[in-house]
TORZA-716838 format. One line per 10 residues: number of its first residue (from 1); for each residue y negated, z negated, x of N, C-alpha, C. Coordinates in pm, 1 decimal, padded with zeros to 6 digits. Layout:
BEGIN
NUM> Y Z X Y Z X Y Z X; ...;
***
This chain:
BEGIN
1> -07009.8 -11662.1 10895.6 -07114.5 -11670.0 10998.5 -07163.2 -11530.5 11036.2; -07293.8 -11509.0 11056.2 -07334.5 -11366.1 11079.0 -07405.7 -11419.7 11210.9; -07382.3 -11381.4 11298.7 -07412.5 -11427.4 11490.1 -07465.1 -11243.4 11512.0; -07611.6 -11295.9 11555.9 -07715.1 -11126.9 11629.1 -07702.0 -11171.1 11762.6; -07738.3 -11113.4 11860.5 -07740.7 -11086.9 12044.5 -07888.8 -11082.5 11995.8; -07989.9 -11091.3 12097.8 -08064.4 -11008.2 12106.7 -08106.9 -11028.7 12253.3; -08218.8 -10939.9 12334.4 -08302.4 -10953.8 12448.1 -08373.8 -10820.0 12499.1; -08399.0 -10793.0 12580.3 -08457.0 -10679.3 12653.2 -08376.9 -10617.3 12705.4; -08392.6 -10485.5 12761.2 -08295.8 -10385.6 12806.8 -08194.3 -10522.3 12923.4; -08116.2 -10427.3 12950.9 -08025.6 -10542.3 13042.3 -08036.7 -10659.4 13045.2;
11> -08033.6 -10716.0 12980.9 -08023.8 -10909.8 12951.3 -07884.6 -10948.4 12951.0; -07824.8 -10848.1 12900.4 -07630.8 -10882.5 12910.5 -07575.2 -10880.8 12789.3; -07679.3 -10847.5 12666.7 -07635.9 -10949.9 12507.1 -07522.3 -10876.3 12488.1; -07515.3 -10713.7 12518.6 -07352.9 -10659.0 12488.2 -07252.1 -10732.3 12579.7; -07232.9 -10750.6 12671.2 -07164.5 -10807.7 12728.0 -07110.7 -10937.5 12667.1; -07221.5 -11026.4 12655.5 -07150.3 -11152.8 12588.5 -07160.7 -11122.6 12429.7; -07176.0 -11056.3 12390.6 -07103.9 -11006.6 12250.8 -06993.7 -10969.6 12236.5; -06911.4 -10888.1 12337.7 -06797.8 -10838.8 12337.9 -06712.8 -10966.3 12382.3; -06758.4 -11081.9 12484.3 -06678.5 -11189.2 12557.9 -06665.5 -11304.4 12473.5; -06773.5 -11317.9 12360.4 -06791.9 -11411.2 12210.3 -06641.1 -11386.7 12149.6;
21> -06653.8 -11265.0 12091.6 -06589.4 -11185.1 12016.5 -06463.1 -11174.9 12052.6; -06431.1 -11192.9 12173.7 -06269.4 -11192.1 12217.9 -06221.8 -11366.2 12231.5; -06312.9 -11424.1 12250.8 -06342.3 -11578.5 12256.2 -06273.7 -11622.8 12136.2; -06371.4 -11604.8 12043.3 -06370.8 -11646.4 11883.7 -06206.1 -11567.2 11804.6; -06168.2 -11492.9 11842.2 -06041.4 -11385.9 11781.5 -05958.9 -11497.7 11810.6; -05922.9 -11534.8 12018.8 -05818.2 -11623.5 12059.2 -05870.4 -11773.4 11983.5; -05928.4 -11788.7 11915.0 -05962.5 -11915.0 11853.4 -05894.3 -11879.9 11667.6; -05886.1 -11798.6 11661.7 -05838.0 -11716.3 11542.2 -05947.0 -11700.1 11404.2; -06059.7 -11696.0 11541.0 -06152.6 -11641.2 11407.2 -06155.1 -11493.1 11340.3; -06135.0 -11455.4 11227.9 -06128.9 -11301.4 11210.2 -06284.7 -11286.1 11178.2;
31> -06340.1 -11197.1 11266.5 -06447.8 -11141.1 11246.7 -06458.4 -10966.5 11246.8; -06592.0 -10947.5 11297.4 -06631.1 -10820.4 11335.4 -06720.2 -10759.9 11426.7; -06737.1 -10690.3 11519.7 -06829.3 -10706.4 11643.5 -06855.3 -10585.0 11633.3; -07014.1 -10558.9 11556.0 -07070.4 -10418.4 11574.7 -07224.2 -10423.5 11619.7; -07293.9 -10337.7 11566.5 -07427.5 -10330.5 11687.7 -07534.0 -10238.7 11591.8; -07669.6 -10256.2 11627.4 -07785.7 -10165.0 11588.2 -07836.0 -10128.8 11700.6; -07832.1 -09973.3 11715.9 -07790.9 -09926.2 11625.8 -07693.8 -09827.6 11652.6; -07617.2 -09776.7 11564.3 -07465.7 -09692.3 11560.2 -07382.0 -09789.6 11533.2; -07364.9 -09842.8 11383.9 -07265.1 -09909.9 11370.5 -07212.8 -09855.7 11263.7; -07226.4 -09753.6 11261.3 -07197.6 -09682.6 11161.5 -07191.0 -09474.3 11197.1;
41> -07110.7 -09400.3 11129.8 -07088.8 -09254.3 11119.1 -07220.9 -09237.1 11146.3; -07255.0 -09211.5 11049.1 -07375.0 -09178.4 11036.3 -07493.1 -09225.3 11164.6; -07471.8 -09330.5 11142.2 -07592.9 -09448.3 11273.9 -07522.5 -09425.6 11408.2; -07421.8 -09380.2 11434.9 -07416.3 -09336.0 11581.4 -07484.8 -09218.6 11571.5; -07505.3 -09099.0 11521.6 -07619.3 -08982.8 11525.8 -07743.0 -09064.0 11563.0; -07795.8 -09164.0 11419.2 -07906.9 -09214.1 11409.5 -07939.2 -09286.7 11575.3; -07876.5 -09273.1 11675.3 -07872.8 -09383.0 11787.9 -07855.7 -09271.6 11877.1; -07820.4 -09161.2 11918.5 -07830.1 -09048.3 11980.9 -07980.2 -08998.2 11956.8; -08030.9 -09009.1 11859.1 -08174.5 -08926.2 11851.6 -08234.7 -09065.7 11885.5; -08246.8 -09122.2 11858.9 -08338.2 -09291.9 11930.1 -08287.3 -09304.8 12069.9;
51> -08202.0 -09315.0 12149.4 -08204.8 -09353.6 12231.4 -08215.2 -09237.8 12382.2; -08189.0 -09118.3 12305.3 -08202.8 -08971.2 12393.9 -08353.6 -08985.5 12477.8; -08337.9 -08952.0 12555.0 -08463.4 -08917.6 12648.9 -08538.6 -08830.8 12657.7; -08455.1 -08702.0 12578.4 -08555.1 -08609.0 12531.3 -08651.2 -08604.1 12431.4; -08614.0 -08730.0 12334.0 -08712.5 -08753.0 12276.2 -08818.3 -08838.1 12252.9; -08850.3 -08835.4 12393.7 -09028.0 -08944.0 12428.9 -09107.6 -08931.6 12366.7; -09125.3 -08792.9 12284.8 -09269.8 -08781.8 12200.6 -09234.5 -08846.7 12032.6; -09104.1 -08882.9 12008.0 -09099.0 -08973.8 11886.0 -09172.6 -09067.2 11840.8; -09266.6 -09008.0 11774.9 -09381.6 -09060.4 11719.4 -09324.1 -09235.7 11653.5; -09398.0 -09327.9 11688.5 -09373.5 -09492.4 11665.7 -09310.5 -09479.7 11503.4;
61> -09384.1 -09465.1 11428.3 -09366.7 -09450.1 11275.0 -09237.5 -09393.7 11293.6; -09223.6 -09281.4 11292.3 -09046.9 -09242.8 11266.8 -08957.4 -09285.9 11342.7; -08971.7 -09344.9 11452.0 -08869.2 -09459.7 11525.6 -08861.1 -09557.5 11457.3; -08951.7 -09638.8 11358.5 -08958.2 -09753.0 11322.2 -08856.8 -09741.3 11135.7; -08863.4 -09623.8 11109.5 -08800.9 -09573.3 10999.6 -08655.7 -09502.1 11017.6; -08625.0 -09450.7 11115.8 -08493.3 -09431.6 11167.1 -08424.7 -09575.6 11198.1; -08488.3 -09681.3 11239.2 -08378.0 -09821.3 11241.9 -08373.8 -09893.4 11147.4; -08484.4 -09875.9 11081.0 -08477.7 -09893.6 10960.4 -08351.2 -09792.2 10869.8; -08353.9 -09693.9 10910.5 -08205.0 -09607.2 10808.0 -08121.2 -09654.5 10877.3; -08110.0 -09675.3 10981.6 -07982.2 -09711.9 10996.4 -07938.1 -09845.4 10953.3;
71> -08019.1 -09951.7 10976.6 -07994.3 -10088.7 10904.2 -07926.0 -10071.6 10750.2; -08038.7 -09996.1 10710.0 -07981.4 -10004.6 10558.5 -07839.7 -09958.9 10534.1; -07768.3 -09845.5 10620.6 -07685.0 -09769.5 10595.6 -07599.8 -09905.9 10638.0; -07598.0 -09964.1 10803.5 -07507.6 -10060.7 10837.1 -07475.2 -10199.7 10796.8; -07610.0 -10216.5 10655.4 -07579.9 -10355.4 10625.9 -07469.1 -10306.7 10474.7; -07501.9 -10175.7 10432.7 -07416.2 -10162.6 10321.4 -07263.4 -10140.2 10340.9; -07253.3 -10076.2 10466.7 -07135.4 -10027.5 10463.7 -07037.8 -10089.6 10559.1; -07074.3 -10206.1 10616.0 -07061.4 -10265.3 10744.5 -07054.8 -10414.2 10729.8; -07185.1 -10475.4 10732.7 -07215.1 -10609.8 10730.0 -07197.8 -10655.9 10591.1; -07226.8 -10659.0 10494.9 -07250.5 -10693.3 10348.1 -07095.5 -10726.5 10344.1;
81> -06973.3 -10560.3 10362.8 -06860.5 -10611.0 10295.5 -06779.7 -10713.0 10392.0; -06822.2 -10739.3 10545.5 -06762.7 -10805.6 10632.9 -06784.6 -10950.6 10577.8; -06921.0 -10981.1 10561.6 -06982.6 -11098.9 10485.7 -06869.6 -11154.3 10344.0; -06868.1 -11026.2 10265.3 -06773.1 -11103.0 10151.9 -06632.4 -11141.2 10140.5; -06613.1 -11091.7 10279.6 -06414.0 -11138.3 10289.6 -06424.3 -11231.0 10370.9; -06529.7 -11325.9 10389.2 -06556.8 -11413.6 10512.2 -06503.4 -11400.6 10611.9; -06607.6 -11285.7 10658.5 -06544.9 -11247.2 10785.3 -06675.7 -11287.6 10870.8; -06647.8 -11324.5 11015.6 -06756.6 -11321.0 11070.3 -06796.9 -11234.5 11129.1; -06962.7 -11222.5 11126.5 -06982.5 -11091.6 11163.9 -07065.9 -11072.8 11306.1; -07064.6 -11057.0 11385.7 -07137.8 -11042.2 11510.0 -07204.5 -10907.8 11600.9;
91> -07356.0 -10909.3 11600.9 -07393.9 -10795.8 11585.7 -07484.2 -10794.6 11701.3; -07482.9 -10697.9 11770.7 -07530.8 -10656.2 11903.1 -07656.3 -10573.9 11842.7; -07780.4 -10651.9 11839.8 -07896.8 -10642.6 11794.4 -07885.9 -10639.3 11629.1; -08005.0 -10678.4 11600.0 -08051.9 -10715.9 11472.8 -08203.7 -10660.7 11429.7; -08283.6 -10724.2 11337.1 -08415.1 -10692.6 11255.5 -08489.6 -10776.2 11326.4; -08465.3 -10868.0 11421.6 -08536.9 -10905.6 11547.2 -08588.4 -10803.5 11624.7; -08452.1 -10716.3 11654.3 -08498.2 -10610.8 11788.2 -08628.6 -10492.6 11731.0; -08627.5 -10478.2 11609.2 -08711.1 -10388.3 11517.9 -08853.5 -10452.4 11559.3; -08883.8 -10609.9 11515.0 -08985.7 -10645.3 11529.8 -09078.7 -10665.7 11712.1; -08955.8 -10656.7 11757.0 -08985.9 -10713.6 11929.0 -08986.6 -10554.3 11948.8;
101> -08947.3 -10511.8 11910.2 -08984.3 -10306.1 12020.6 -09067.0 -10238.2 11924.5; -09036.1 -10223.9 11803.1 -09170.9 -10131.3 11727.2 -09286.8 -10218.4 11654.6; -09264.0 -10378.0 11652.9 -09407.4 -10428.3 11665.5 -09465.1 -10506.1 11744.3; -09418.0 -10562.0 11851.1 -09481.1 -10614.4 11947.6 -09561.3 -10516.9 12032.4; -09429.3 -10403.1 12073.2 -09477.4 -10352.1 12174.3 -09500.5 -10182.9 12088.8; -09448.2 -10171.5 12024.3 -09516.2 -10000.0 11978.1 -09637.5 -10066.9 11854.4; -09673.4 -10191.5 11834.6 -09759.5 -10220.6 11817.1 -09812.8 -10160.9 11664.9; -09691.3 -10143.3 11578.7 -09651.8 -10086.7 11444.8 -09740.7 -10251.0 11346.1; -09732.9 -10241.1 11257.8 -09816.9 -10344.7 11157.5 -09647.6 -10437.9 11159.5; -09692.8 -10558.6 11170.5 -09618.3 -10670.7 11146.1 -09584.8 -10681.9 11016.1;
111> -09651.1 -10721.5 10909.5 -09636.2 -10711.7 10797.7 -09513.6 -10609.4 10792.3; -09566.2 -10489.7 10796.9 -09510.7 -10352.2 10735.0 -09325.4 -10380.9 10737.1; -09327.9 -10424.0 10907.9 -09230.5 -10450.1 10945.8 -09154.2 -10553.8 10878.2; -09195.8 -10614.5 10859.5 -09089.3 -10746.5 10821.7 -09089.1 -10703.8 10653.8; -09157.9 -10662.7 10589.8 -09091.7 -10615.4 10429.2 -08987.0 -10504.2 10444.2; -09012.1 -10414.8 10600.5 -08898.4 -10307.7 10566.3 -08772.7 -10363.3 10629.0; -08753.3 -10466.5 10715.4 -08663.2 -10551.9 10747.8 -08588.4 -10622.1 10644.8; -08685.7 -10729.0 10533.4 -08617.6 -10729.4 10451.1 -08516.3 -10662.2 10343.6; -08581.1 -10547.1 10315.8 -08565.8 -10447.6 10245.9 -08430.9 -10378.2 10313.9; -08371.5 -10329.9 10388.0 -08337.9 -10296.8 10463.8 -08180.2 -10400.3 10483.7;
121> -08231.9 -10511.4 10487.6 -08113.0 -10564.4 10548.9 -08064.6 -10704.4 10439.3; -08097.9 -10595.5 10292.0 -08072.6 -10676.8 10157.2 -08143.1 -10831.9 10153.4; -08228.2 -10824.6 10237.8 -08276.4 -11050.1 10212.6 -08129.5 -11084.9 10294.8; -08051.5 -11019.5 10388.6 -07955.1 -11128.7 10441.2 -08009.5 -11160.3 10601.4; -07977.6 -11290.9 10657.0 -08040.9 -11310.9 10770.3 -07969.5 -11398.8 10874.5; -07958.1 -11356.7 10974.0 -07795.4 -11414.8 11080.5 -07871.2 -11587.3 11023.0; -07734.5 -11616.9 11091.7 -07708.6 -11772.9 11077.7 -07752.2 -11824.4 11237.4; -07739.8 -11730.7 11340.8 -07762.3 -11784.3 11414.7 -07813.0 -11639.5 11529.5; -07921.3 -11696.2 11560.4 -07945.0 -11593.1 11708.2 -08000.7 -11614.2 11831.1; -07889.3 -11537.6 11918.0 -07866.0 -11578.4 12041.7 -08014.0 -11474.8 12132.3;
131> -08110.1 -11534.7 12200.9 -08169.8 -11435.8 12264.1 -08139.5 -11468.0 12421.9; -08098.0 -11387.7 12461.7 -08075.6 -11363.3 12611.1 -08222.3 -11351.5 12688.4; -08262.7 -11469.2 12736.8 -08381.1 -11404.1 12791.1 -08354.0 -11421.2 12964.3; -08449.1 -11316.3 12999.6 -08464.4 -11301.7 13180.0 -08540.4 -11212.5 13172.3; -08624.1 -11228.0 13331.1 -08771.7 -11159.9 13352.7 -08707.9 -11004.7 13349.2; -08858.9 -10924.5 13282.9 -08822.3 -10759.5 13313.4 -08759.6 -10753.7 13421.0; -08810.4 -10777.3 13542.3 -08739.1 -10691.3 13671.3 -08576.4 -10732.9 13687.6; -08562.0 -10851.7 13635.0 -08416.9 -10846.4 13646.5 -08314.0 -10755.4 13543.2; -08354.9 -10766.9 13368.9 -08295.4 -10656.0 13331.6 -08309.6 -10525.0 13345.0; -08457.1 -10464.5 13359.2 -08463.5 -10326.0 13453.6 -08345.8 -10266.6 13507.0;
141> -08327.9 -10380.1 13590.4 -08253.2 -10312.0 13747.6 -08118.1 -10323.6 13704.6; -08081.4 -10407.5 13574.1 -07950.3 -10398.8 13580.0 -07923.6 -10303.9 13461.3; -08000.1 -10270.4 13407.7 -07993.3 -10190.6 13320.7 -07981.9 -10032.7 13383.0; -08044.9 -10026.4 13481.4 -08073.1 -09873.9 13563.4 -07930.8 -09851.1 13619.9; -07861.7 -10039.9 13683.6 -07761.0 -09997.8 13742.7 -07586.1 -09920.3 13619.9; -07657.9 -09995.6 13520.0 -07542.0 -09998.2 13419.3 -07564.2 -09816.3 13381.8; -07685.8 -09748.3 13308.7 -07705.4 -09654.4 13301.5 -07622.4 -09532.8 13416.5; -07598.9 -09588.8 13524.6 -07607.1 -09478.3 13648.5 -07431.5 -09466.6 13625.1; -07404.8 -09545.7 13572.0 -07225.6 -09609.7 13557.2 -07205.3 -09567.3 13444.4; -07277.8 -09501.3 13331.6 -07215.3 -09478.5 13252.1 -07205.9 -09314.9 13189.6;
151> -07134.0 -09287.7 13136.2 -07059.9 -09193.9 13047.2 -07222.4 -09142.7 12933.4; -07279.6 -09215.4 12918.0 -07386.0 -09185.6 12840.7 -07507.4 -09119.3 12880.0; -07492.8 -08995.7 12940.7 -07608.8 -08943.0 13005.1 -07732.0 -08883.0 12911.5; -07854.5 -08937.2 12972.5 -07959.0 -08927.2 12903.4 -07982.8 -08991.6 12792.3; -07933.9 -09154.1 12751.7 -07958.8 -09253.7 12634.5 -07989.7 -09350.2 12683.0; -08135.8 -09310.4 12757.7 -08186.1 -09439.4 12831.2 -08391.8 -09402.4 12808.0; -08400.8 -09384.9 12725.3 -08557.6 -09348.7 12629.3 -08610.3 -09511.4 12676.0; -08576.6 -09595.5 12644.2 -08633.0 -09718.2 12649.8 -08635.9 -09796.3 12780.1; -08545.1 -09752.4 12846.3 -08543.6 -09782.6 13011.4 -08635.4 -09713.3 13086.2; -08699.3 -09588.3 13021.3 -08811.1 -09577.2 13098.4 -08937.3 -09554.2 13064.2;
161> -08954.6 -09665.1 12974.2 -09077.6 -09700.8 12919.7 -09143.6 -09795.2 13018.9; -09254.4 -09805.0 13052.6 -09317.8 -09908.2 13152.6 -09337.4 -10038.9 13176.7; -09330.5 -10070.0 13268.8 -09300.8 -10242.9 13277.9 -09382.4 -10365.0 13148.2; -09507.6 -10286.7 13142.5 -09586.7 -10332.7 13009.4 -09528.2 -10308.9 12901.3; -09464.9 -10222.8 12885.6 -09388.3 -10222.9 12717.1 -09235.4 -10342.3 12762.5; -09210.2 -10324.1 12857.3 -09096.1 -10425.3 12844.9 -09100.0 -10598.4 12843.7; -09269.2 -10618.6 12860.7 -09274.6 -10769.6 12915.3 -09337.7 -10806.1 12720.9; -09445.5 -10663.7 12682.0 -09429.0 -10717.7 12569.8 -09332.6 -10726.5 12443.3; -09213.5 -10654.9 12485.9 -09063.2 -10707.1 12409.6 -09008.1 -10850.9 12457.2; -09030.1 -10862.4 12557.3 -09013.5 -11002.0 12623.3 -09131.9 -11101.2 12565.3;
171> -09196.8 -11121.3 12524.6 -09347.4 -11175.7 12462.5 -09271.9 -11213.2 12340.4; -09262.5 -11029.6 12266.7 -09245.4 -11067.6 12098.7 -09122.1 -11167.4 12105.4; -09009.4 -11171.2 12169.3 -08882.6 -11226.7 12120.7 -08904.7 -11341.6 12135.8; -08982.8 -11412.8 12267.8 -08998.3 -11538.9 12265.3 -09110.4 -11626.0 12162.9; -09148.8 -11493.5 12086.8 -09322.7 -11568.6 12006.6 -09180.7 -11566.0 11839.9; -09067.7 -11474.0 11826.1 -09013.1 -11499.2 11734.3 -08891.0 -11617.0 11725.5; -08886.3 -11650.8 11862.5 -08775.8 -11776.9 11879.7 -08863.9 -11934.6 11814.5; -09016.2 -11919.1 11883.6 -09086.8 -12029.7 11837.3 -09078.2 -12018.4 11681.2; -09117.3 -11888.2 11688.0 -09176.4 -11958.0 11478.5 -09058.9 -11968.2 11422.9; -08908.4 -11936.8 11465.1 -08786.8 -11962.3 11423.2 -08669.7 -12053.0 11463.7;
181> -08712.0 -12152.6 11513.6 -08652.8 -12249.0 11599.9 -08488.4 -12311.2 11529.2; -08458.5 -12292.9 11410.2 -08392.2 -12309.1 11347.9 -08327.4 -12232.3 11325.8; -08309.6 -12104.2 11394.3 -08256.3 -11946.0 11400.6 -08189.3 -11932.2 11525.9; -08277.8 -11935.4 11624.4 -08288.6 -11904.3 11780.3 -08219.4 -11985.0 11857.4; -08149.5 -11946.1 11928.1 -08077.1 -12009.9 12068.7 -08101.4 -11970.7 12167.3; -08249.1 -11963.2 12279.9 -08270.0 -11935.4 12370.1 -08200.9 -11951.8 12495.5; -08151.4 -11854.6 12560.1 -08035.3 -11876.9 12686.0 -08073.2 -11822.9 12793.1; -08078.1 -11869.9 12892.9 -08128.3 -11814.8 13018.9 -07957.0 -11700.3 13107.6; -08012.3 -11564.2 13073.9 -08010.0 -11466.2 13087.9 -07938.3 -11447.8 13225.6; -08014.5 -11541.3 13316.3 -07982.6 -11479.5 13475.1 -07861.8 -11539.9 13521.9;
191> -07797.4 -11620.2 13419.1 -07662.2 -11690.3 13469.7 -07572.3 -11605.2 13494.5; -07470.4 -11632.0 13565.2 -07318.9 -11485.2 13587.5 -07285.4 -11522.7 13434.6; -07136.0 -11429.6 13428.8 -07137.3 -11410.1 13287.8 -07081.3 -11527.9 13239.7; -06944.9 -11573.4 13289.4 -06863.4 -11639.2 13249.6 -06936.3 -11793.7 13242.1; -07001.6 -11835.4 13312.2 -07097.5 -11959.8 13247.5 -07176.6 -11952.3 13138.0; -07249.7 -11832.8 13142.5 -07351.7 -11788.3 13003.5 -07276.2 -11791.5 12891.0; -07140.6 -11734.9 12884.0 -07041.7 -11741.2 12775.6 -06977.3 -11837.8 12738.4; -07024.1 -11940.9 12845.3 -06960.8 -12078.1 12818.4 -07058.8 -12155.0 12719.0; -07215.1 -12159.8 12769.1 -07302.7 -12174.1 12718.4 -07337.6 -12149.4 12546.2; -07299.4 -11972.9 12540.5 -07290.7 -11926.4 12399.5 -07200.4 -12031.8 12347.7;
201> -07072.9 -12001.6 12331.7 -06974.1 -12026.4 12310.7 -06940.0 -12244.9 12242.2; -07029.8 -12308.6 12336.4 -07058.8 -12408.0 12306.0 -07214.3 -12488.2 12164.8; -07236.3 -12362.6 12142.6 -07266.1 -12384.6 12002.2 -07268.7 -12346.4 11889.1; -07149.8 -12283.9 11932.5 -07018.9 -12218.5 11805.8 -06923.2 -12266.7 11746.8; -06894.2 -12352.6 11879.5 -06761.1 -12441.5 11877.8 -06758.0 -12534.7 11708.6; -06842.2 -12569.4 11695.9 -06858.3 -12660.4 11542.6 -06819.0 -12573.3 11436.0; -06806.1 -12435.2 11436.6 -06822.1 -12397.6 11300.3 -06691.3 -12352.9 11301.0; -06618.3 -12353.2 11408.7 -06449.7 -12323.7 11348.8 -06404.3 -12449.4 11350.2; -06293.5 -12360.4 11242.3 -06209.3 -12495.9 11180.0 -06127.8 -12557.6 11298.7; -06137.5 -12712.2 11299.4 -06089.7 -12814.6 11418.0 -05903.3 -12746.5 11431.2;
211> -05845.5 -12652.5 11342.8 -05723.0 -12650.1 11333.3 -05728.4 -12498.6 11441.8; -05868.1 -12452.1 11451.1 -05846.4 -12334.1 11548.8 -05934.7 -12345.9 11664.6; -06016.7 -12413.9 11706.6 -06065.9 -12406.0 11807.7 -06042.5 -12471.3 11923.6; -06063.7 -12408.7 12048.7 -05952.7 -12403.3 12151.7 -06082.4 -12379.2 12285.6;
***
């Protein structure tokens, strides 16, 4: 099983990625719980220069080609071999988040995007994705609050982009849940955690084996 998070800044998807992931282990699923981007040596650099604040003038095009390197680097060295020991793999953003921030809203060519997505992430494509949705102002604020709490000073480039770039990441994800309805698990976002994870968690339940799930 390959399981993506996705949503807008503060929606929670790390959170219930990490609460999946400890979920699914005590169920004795062996998986893997990594993220785009820095899921990798290399892609944690690649995720320091993307997500730094000093670099606002990062022209759309080379943002859209930096997650793109990093995909490629994290599906080879990361996802691909997790995939062949059937492992499951669970990933805190995906080639969703590419299309919902550098073409919805940095407004990059659609097309362009989705061949370098493919390209990029070998033709493989989650089995299932979870989008966390809730209005901008609620992840905003929890995102500002999480930022102020953390250890990561100055990797908040996208938190202060303007309420219009965040509603149209909120736009693209829900215009990619429709045309993918057979992909998408739309979840309402504003629940506390431990219900939302109940929520996830209950349409997962089918795919472990009846001898481990709990």
């Amino acid at each position: 099983m390959f399981i993506t998070f996705e949503g807008i800044e503060g929606c929670g998807k790390s959170t219930q990625a990490k609460r999946i992931a400890n979920r699914l282990e005590r169920s004795g699923v062996s998986l893997i719980l990594t993220r785009e981007p820095g899921g990798t040596l290399i892609g944690h650099d690649i995720r320091q220069i993307l997500l730094s604040s000093n670099n606002r003038d990062l022209p759309p095009l080379a943002e859209l080609f930096l997650y793109e390197a990093d995909r490629a680097l994290h599906m080879a060295g990361v996802v691909k071999p997790a995939l062949a020991e059937k492992k499951w793999v669970l990933c805190d953003r995906f080639f969703d988040a590419t299309t919902a921030y550098q073409g919805y809203a940095r407004r990059q060519d659609l097309h362009m995007i989705t061949h370098l997505n493919e390209m990029a992430s070998f033709g493989i494509t989650p089995d299932v994705t979870f989008l966390l949705d809730c209005p901008v102002s609620v992840g905003i604020k929890r995102a500002l609050t999480r930022n102020a709490e953390s250890e990561e000073v100055g990797q908040d480039r996208f938190e202060q982009e303007k309420t219009v770039f965040h509603e149209a990441v909120r736009r693209g994800y829900m215009d990619l849940a429709k045309k993918n309805p057979e992909r998408f698990v739309v979840v309402d976002a504003t629940q506390a955690e431990s219900p939302l994870e109940a929520v996830i968690f209950s349409h997962l339940k089918a795919h472990i084996p009846l001898s481990r799930s709990a």
